[in-house]
C-alpha positions as CSV (number, residue, x, y, z in Angstrom):
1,X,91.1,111.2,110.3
2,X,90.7,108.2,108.0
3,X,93.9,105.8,106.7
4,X,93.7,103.7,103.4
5,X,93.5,100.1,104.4
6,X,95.5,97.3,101.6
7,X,92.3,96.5,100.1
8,X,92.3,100.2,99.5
9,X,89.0,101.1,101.9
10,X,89.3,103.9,103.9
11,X,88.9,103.4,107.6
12,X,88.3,105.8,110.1
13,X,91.1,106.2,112.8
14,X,88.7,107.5,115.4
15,X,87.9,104.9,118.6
16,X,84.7,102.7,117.6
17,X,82.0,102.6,120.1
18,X,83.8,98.9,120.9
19,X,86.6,100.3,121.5
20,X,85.5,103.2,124.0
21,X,83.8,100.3,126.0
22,X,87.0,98.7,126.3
23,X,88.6,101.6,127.6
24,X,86.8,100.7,130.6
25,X,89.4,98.1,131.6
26,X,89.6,97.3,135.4
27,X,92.0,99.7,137.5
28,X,95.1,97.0,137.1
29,X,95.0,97.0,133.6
30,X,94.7,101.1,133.0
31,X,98.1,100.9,135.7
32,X,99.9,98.8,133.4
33,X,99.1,100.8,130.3
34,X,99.0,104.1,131.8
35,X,96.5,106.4,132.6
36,X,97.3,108.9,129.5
37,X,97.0,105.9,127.2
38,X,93.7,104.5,128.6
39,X,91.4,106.8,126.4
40,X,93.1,105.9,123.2
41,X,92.6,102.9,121.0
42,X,95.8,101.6,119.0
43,X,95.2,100.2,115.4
44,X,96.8,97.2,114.1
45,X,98.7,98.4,110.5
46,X,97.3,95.3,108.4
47,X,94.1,93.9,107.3
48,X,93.3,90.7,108.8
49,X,89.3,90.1,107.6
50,X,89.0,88.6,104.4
51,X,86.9,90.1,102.1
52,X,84.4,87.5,102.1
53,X,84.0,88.1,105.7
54,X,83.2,91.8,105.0
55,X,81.4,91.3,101.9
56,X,79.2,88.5,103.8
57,X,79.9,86.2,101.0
58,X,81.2,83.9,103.5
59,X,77.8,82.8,105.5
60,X,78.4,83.1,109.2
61,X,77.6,79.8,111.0
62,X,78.8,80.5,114.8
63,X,80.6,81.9,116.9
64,X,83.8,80.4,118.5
65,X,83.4,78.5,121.8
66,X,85.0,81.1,124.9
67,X,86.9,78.7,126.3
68,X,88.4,77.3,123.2
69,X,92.2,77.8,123.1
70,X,93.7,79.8,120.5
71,X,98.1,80.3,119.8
72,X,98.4,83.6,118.1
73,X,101.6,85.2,117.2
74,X,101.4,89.5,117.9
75,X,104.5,91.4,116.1
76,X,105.0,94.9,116.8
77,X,106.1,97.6,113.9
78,X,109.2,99.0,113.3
79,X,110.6,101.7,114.6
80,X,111.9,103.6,111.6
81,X,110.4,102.3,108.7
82,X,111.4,105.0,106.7
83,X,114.7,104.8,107.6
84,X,114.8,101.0,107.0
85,X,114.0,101.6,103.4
86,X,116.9,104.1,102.6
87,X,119.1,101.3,104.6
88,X,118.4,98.7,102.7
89,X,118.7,100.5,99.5
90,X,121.7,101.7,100.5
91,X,123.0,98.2,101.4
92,X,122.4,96.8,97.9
93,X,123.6,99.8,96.5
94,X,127.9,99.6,95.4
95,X,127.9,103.1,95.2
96,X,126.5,103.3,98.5
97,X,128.8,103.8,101.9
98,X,126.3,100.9,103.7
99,X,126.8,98.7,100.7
100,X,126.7,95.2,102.6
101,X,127.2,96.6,106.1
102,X,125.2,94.0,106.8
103,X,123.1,94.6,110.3
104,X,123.4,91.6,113.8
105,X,120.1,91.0,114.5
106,X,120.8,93.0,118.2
107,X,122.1,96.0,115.7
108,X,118.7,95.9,113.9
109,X,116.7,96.1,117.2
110,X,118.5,98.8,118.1
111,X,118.0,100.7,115.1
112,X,114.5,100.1,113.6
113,X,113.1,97.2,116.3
114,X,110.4,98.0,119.3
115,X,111.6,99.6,121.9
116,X,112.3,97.9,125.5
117,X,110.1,99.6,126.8
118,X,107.2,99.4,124.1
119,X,108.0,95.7,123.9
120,X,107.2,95.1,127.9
121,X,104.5,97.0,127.7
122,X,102.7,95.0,125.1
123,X,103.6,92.1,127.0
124,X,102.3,93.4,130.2
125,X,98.7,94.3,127.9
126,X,98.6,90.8,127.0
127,X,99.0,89.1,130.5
128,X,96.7,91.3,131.7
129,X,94.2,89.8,129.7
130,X,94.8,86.2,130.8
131,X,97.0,85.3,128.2
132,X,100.5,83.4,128.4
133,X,103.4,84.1,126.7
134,X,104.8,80.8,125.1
135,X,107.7,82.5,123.2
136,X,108.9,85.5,120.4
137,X,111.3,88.3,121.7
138,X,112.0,92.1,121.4
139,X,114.8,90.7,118.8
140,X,111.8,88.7,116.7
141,X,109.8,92.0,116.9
142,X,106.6,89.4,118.1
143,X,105.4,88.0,121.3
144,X,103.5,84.3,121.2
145,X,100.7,83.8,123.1
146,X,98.0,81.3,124.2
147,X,94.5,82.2,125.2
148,X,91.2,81.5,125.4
149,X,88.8,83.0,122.6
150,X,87.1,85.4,125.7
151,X,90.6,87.2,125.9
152,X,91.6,87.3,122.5
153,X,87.6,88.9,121.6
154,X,87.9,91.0,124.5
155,X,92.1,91.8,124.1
156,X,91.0,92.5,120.4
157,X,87.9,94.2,120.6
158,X,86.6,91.6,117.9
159,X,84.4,88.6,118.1
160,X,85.7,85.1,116.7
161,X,82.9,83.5,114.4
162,X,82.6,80.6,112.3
163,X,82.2,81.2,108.6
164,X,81.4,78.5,105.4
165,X,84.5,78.7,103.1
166,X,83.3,80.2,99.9
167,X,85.3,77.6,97.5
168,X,86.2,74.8,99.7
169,X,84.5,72.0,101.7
170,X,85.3,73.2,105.2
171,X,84.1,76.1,107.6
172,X,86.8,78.8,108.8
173,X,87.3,80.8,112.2
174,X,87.9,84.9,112.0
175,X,87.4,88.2,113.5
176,X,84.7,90.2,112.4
177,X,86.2,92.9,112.5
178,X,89.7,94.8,112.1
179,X,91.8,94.6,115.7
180,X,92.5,97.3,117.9
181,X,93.4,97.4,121.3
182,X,93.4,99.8,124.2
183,X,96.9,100.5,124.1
184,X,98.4,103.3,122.9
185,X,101.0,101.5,120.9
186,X,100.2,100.2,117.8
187,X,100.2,96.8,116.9
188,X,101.9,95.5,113.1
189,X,99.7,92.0,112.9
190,X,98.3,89.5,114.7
191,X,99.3,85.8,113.4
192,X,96.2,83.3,113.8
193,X,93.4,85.3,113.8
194,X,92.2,83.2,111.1
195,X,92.3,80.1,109.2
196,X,91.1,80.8,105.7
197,X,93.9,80.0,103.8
198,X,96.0,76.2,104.3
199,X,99.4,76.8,103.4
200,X,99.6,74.5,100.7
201,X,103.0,72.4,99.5
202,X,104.2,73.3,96.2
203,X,105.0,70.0,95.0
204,X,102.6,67.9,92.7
205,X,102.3,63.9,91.9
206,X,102.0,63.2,88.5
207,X,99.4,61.4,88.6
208,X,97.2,63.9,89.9
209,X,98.8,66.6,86.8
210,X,97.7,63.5,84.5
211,X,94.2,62.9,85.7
212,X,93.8,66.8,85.9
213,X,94.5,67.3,82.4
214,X,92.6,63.7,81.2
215,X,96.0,62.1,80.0
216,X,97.7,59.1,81.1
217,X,100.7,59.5,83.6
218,X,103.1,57.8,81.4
219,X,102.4,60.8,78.6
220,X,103.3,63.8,81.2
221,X,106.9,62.9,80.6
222,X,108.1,63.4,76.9
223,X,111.9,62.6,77.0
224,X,113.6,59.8,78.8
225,X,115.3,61.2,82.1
226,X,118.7,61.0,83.0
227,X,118.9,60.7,86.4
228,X,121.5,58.5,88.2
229,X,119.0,57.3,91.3
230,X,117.0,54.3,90.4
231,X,114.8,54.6,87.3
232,X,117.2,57.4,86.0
233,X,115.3,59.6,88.2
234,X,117.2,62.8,89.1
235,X,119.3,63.3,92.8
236,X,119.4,66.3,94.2
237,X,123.6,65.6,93.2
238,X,122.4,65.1,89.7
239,X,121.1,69.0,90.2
240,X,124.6,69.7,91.2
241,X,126.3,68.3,88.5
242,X,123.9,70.0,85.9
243,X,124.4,73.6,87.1
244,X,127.4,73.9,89.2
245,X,129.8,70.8,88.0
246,X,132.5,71.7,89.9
247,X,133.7,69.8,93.1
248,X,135.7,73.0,94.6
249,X,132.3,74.5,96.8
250,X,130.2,72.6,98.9
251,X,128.5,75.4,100.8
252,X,130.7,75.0,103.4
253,X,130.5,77.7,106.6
254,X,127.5,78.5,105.5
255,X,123.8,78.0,107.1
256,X,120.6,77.2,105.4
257,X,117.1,77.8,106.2
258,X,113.6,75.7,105.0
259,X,110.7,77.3,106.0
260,X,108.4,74.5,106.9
261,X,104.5,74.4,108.1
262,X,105.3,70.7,109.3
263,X,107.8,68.7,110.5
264,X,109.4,65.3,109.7
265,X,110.6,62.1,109.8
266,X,114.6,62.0,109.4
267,X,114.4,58.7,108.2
268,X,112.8,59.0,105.3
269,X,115.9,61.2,104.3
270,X,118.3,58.4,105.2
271,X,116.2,56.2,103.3
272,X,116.6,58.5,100.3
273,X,120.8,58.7,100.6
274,X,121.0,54.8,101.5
275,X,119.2,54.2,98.3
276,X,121.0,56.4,96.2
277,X,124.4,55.1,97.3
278,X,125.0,58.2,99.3
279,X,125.5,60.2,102.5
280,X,124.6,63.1,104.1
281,X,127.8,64.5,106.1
282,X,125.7,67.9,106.6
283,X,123.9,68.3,110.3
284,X,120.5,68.5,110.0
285,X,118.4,70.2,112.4
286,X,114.3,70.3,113.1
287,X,113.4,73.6,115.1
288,X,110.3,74.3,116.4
289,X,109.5,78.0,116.2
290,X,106.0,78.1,117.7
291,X,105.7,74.8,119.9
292,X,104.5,72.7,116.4
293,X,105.5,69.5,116.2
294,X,108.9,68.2,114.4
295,X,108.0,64.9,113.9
296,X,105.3,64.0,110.7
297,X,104.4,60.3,111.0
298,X,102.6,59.1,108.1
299,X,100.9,56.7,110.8
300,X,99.2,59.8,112.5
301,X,98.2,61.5,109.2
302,X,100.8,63.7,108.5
303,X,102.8,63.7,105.1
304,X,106.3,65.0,105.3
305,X,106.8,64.6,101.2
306,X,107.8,68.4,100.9
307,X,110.1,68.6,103.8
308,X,112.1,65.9,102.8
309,X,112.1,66.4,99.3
310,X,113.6,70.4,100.3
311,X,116.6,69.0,102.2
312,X,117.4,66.3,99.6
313,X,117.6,69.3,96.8
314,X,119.6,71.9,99.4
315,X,121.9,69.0,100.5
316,X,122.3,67.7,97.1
317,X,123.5,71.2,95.7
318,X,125.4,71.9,98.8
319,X,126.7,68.5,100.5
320,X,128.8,70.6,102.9
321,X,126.9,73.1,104.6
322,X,127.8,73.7,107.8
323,X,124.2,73.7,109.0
324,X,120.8,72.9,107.6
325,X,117.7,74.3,109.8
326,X,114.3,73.3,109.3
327,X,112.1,76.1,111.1
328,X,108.9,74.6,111.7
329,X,105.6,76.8,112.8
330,X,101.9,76.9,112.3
331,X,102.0,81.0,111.5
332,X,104.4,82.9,108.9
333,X,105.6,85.5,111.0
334,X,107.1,83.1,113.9
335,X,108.7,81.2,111.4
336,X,110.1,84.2,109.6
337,X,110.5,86.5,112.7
338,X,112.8,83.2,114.5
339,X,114.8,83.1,110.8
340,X,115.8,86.8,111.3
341,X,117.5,86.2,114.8
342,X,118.4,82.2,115.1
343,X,122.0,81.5,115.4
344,X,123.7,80.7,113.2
345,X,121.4,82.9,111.0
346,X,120.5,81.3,108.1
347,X,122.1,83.0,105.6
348,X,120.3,81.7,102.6
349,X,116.4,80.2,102.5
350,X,113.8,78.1,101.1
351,X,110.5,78.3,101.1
352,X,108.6,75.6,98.7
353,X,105.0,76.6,100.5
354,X,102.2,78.8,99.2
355,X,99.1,80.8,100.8
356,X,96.8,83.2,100.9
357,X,97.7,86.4,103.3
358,X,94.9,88.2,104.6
359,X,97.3,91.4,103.8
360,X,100.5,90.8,101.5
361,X,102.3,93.2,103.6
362,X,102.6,91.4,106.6
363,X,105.8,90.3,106.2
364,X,107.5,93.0,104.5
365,X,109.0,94.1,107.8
366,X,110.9,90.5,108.2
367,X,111.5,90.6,104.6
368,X,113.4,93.8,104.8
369,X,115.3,92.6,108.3
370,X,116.5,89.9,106.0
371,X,117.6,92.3,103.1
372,X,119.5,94.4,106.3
373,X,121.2,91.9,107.4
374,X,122.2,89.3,104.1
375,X,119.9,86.9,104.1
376,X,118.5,85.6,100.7
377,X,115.1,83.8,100.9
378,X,113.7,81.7,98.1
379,X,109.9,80.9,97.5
380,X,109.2,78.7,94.7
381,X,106.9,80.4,92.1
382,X,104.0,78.1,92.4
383,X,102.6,75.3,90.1
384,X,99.0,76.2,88.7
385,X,101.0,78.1,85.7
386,X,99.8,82.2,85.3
387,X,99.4,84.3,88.3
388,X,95.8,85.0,88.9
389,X,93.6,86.3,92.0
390,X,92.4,82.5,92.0
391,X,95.7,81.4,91.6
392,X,97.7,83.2,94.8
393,X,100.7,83.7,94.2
394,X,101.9,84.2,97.5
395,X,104.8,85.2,99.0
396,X,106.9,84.5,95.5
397,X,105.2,87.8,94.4
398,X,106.9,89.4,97.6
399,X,109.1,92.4,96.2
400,X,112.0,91.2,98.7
401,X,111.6,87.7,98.1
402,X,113.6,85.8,94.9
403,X,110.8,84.1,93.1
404,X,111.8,80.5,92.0
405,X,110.4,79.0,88.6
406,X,110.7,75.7,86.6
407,X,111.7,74.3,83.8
408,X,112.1,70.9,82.0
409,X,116.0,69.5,82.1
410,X,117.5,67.2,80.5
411,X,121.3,66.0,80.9
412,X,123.9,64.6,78.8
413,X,124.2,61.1,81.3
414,X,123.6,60.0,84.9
415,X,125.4,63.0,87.1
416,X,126.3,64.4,83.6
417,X,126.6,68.3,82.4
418,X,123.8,70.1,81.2
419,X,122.4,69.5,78.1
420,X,119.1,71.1,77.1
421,X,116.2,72.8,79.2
422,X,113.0,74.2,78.3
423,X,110.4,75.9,80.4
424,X,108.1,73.7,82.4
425,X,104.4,73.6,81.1
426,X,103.2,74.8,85.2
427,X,105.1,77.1,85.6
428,X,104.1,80.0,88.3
429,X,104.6,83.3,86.9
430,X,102.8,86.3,86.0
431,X,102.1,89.9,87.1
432,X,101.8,89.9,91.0
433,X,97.6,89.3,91.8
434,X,98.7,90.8,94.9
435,X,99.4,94.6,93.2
436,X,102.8,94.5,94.3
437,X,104.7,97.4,93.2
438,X,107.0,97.0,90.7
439,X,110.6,96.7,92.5
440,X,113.7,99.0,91.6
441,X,115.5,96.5,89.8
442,X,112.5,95.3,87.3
443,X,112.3,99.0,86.0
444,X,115.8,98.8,84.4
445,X,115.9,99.2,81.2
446,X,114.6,96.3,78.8
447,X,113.8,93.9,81.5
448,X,109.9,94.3,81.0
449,X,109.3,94.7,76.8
450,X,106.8,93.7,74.6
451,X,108.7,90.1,74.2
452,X,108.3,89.0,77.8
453,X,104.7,91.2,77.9
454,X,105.2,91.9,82.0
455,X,104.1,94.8,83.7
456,X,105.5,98.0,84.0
457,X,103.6,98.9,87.2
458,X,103.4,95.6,89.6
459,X,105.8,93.1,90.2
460,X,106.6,90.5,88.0
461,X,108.0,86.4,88.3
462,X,109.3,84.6,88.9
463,X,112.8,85.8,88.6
464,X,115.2,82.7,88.0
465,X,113.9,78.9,87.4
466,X,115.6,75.3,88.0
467,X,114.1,71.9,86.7
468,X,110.7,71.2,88.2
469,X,109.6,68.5,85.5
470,X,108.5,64.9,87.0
471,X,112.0,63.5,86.7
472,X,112.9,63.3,90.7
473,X,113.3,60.7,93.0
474,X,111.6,61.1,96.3
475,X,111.3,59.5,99.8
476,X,108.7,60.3,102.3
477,X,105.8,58.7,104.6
478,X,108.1,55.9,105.6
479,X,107.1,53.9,102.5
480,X,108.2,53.0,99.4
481,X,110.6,55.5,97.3
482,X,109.0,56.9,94.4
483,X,111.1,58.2,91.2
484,X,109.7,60.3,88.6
485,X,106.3,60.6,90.0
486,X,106.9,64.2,91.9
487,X,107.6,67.7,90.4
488,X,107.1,71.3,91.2
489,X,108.8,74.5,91.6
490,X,108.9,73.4,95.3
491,X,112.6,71.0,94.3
492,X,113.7,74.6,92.2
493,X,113.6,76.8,95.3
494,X,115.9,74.7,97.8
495,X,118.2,74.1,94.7
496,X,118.3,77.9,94.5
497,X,118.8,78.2,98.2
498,X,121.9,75.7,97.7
499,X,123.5,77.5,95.0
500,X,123.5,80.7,96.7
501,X,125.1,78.8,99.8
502,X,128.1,78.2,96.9
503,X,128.1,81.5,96.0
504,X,128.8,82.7,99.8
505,X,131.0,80.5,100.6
506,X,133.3,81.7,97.6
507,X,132.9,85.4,98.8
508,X,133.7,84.9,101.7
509,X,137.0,82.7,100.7
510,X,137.7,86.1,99.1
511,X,137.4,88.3,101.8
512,X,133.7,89.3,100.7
513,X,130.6,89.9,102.5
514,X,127.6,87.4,101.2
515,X,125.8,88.1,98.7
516,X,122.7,89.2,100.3
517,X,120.3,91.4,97.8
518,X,120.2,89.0,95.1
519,X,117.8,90.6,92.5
520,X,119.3,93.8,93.3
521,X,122.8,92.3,92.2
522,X,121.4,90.5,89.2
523,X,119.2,92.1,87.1
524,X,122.0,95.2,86.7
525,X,124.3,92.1,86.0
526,X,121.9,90.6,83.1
527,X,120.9,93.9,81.7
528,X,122.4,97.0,81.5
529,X,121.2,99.9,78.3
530,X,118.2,98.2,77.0
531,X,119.9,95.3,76.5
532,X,121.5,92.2,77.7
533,X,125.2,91.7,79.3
534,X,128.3,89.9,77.5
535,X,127.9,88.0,81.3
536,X,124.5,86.6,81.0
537,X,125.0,84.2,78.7
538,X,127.8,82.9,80.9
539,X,126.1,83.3,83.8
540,X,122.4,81.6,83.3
541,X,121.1,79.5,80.7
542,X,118.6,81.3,78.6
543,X,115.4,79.2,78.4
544,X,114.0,80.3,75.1
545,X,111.7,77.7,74.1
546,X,108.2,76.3,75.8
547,X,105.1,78.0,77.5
548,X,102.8,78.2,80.7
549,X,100.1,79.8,80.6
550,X,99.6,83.0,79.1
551,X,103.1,83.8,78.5
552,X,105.7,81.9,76.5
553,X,110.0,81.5,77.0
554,X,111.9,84.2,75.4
555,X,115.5,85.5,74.8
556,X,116.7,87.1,78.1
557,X,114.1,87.5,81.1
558,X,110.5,86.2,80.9
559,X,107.5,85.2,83.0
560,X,107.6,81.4,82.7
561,X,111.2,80.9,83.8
562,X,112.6,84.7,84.8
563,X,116.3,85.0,83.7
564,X,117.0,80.8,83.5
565,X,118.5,78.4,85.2
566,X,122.4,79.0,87.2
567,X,125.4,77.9,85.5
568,X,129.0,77.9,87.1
569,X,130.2,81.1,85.6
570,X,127.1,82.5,87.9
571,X,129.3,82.1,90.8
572,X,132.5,83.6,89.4
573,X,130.7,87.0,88.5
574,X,128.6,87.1,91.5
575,X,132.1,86.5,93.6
576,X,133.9,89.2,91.4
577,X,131.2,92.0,91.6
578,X,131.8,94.3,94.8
């Protein structure tokens, strides 16, 4: 039998000759899995080799040292995939009898998670191969692990070898093959198999954007800025008062999540409220999910600009959230997997970082606990303009992820109303280089015409936008504050993740669940018929002027800034609808 793998190769499902070999395990190890399950070899469900690994365009340099330590994060499948789907469709659904039943993370286990018994088992595999178990759980559908490269080559049935990155300076580490095992239970991925792609900040310094494009930095920036921090740089309360402008909500009782691959120094962010006259009355947390460090010392090499400049734009739209949670990690999935079942649970998310996945699906499963049990995660959309297989657009092209854009604001005064936006010339947005299926809501009627020129068949971002011009002011590496000299969609996805926190807290003031599905709520809400809502226009502010890339601003949604930027009256119809 033969299974299509996501680079669309078919692979055989039949043991490899490797994999018979290592269904000669000692007698221990065949007692632990079981003697029926010995002569079978499970498959992992994602890819993990690149494709320059199996195209040999990478050139192979080594092989990993045996006794070099590797952390590597194994998550197990679900249990009822199928009938996770049909749950969260149902759950978004207001016709639906499940519509925002949202799921515990214990009720999800017990539903669609591994089994107890699959769970210890797995375990059991790995211990028997030398390895320790540092953390995960049956909840987090993953178990973490530390071991030497001789038990993850032998645990794996791969061999770990040194490769010379194809575009950049370095080398990389990977398998050399696809995993398997000598379990009978399959296995969904294995986190840290490789190194190829850096997680990357979505931020950028203007200086870098001006020396790119061979212009001087005081040209990036056409209009003055408006800002009340020092230089009339923009707050992350100056973001407030432009799309909320209400004092009523603060985010209050509610959690929020920033997904971070690094930790950092908290007093950069008192810096940043001592200098703009402020302070932060919100608890701030730093949680390690894998063991990684929480502190980033600009003495020891480590630059903590994007995690600082996240909580100042959450905190600044939401000054009275109960919680803010900075999960820190060195691999997606423990990240994500210890977002689904941390409490609180973060109700609404952040994520301002971009990579390259080996498969795109490998989080789907965490994305979909999320959708089951109302959490709403942001990615920002990425700053290299269009979409491109160059230019990963990862995860923001996610199908259950809400894809965060930018655009270029401008306000009335200091801490002043809304005045005038238009989209920002780097903006990330496209057709998903991914191939991700266009989602459910992005077939309704006249979202994707020939004015917007999106797909019909894939994905499409980003789906909302929020100012990501070089008009902030920004505190980090325990040095000198900097104002207007970042920008990026990485300071419009924590302001989405803030306004969302609004939004919740209003629901639930009302006897309302959260929010939860957001796309699923707000494209019917924008567009209904072929053609736009009386709502919309009180709900987002249409940006209909400016460009990025190959596609251009237009009336209603488009892929430079998706449907706009929040305005109050966003709240009041999202609290109204069921």
């Amino acid at each position: 039998m033969t299974r299509t793998d996501s680079t669309g190769t078919q692979r055989s499902n039949a043991p490899s000759a490797l994999t018979r070999r290592a269904c000669g395990l000692s007698v221990a190890i065949a007692m632990v899995l079981g003697a029926s399950t010995a002569a079978h070899a499970a498959q992992v469900y994602t890819h993990h080799v690149r494709d320059v690994v199996h195209s040999n365009v990478a050139q192979q340099i080594s092989s990993l040292p045996a006794t070099q330590l590797m952390q590597l994060d194994v998550v197990l499948p679900l249990r009822d995939q199928a009938g996770l789907d049909t749950f969260v469709a149902q759950v978004a659904d207001p016709s639906s009898l499940n519509y925002q039943h949202y799921l515990t993370p214990q009720e999800f286990t017990a539903r669609f998670g591994p089994t107890q018994n699959d769970y210890d088992t797995v375990v059991q595999y790995l211990k028997s191969y030398g390895f320790t178990v540092m953390g995960g759980s049956r909840d987090g559908m993953d178990i973490q692990i530390v071991g030497p490269v001789s038990a993850v080559e032998a645990a794996f049935n791969v061999k770990m070898r040194m490769y010379k990155h194809p575009t950049e300076n370095r080398m990389f580490y990977s398998p050399d093959r696809e995993p398997t095992t000598a379990m009978a239970i399959p296995l969904w991925h294995v986190s840290g198999l490789d190194n190829y792609s850096i997680p990357k900040p979505l931020y950028v310094k203007k200086s870098d954007y001006a020396a790119a494009h061979g212009i001087s930095p005081e040209a990036v920036v056409s209009h003055a800025t408006t800002g009340s921090g020092p230089s009339a740089s923009f707050l992350g309360s100056d973001m407030r008062a432009a799309y909320y402008g209400g004092t009523a909500l603060t985010g209050k009782g509610q959690n929020l999540g920033l997904l971070e691959y690094y930790g950092t120094d908290l007093a950069d962010l008192t810096k940043y409220y001592k200098n703009a006259g402020q302070t932060n009355k919100v608890p701030v947390t730093l949680y390690s999910t894998d063991g990684t460090s929480t502190s980033c010392l600009a003495s020891q090499g480590c630059d903590d600009t994007e995690q600082t400049l996240d909580m100042t734009q959450a905190l600044g739209m939401a000054p009275g959230l109960s919680s803010l949670v900075m999960y820190v990690g060195s691999t997606d999935t423990a990240m994500i997997s210890k977002m689904t079942t941390h409490s609180p649970l973060p109700t609404t998310i952040g994520c301002s970082w971009g990579w390259t996945p080996a498969d795109p699906s490998t989080l789907d499963p965490y994305f979909k606990k999320m959708a089951a049990q109302g959490q709403t995660f942001f990615a920002a959309s990425g700053d290299s303009s269009t979409w491109s297989a160059s230019n990963e657009a990862w995860p923001a092209d996610d199908a259950y992820v809400i894809s965060v854009g930018g655009t270029d604001l401008t306000t009335t005064k200091a801490a002043g109303p809304w005045k005038s936006e238009t989209a920002w010339v780097d903006s990330g947005g496209g057709v998903s280089p991914d191939g991700v299926a266009i989602p459910s809501w992005q077939k309704i009627a006249g979202v994707i015409n020939s004015s917007n020129k999106g797909s019909t068949t894939h994905r499409n971002g980003p789906d909302v936008s929020a100012n990501a011009n070089f008009t902030f002011y920004v505190c980090a590496d325990q040095t000198t504050c900097t104002a207007n000299s970042y920008g990026g969609t990485s300071f419009a996805a924590p302001m989405w993740a803030g306004f969302v926190a609004l939004i919740n807290q209003q629901r639930v003031a009302d006897g309302k669940k959260r929010i939860g599905s957001f796309n699923a709520t707000v494209y019917p809400e924008n567009e209904s018929g072929g053609k736009l809502t009386s709502t919309y226009t009180t709900d987002f502010h249409d940006i209909t002027s400016g460009k990025s890339g190959s596609y251009s601003a237009v009336t209603g949604y488009d892929l430079v800034t998706g449907w706009g930027s929040p305005k109050a009256g966003l709240i009041t119809t999202l609290t109204n609808s069921p």
